[in-house]
C-alpha positions, 0 to 999 in steps of 0.5 A, a space after each residue: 354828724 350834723 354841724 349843731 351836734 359838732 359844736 356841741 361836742 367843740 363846746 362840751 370838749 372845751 368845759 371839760 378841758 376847764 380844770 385840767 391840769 395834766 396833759 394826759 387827761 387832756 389827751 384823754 379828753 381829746 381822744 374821746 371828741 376825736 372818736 365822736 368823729 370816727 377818729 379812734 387814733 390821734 397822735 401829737 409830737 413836737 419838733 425842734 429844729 435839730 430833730 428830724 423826727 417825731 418820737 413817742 413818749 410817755 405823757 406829759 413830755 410833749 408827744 402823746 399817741 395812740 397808734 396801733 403798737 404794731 404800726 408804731 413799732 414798724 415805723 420805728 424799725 423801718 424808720 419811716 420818720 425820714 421820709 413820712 410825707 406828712 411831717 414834709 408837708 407840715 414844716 411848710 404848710 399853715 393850715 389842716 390837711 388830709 392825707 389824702 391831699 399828700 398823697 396825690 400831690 406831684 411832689 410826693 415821692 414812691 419811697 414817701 407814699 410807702 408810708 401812708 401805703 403801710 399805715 392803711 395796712 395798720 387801719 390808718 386808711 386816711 386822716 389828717 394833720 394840723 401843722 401848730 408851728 412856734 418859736 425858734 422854728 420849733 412845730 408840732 403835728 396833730 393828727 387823727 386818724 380813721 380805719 377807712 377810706 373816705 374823706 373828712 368834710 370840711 366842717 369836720 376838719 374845721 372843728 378837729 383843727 379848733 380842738 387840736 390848737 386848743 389842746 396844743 395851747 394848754 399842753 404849751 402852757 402846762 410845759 412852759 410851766 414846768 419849764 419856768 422851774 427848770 429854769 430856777 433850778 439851773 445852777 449858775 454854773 450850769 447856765 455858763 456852760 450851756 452857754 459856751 455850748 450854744 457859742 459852739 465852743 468844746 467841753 475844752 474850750 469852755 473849761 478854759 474859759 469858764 476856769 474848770 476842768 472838762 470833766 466838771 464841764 461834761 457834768 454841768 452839761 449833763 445836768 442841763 441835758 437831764 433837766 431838760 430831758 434833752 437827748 444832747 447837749 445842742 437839743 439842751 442849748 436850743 432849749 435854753 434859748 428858747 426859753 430865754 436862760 441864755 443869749 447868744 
């Protein structure tokens, strides 16, 4: 693709990125620019300090993929998620990478580039990846991915890192607008006991303090963990406190 025809298709993502109000349709958009580079896979998940993986889910819940399901599915089962050399590299790195790159580096394991050796078998046979990191130590990874070896030129990369940080900065807005009414919709109950949760203190602990059994301690909690769609209570406090509900 000559470099006039990638601003054009930068530029046309962008106008049609103007009005969209679901992360899904935007995942749409931006598959369809990613194609336009040979890229037909690109996948996009957030981490928060306490999760050391990057889980698929349903759109609009802050990770959003097109992988091969085969390739999905092994990764799960074998899980590759502990050791993928890609989600390393990217809590410590800045900029765009190609896998390319992981792989040859020194410090990349056997174990880790097993990894990259099996997705290529899936049709991911090189890509790469744009760290977007955030507040409280929390990232998210974009990548794209083609179904044959051969490495992406830098004007290339440039232009998909330019896609991916807008698409990120959009998607972020939309959560953090759904977060704002998450937040409102926090009792004030709730909002103690997730509180003495991030304190570190027990269900037991915080009933004493709070004044109410352990029982109505773990239903507040829960409802927290269900608002926020946490898959436990310490995924809920962190999310509180980066949202700025409770200080610790």
């Amino acid at each position: 693709m000559e470099l006039p025809r990638i601003a054009v298709e930068l530029g046309r993502f962008l106008d049609q990125t103007d009005g969209i109000t679901q992360s899904g349709q935007l995942f749409d958009l931006l598959s369809a620019f990613a194609l336009s580079f040979d890229c037909p896979w690109i996948a996009y998940g957030t981490l928060v300090p306490d999760e050391k993986v990057l889980k698929p889910a349903q759109p609009d819940s802050g990770a959003m993929l097109n992988y091969p399901d085969e390739w999905k599915e092994r990764y799960l089962k074998m899980g590759y998620d502990r050791i993928d050399p890609i989600i390393k590299k990217s809590r410590r790195g800045l900029g765009a990478f190609r896998w390319s790159e992981v792989y040859r580096d020194a410090s990349t394991t056997e174990n880790e580039r097993r990894v990259l050796d099996e997705a290529a078998t899936f049709g991911l046979r090189s890509g790469i990846t744009v760290p977007l990191h955030g507040p409280a130590g929390s990232f998210t990874i974009m990548s794209f991915a083609q179904p044959w070896e051969r490495e992406f030129r830098n004007p290339t990369i440039t232009y998909l890192q330019l896609a991916a940080l807008h698409f990120h900065l959009r998607v972020t807005k939309f959560t953090s607008s759904s977060a704002l009414k998450q937040v409102h919709s926090l009792s004030a109950r709730e909002k103690e006991c997730i509180l003495w949760t991030a304190r570190g203190k027990s269900s037991w602990e915080t009933g004493i303090i709070v004044g109410i059994s352990v029982n109505t301690v773990n239903f507040h909690l829960k409802n927290v963990m269900r608002k926020f769609n946490a898959p436990s209570r310490t995924a809920a406090a962190i999310k509180a406190m980066g949202l700025g509900i409770i200080e610790v």
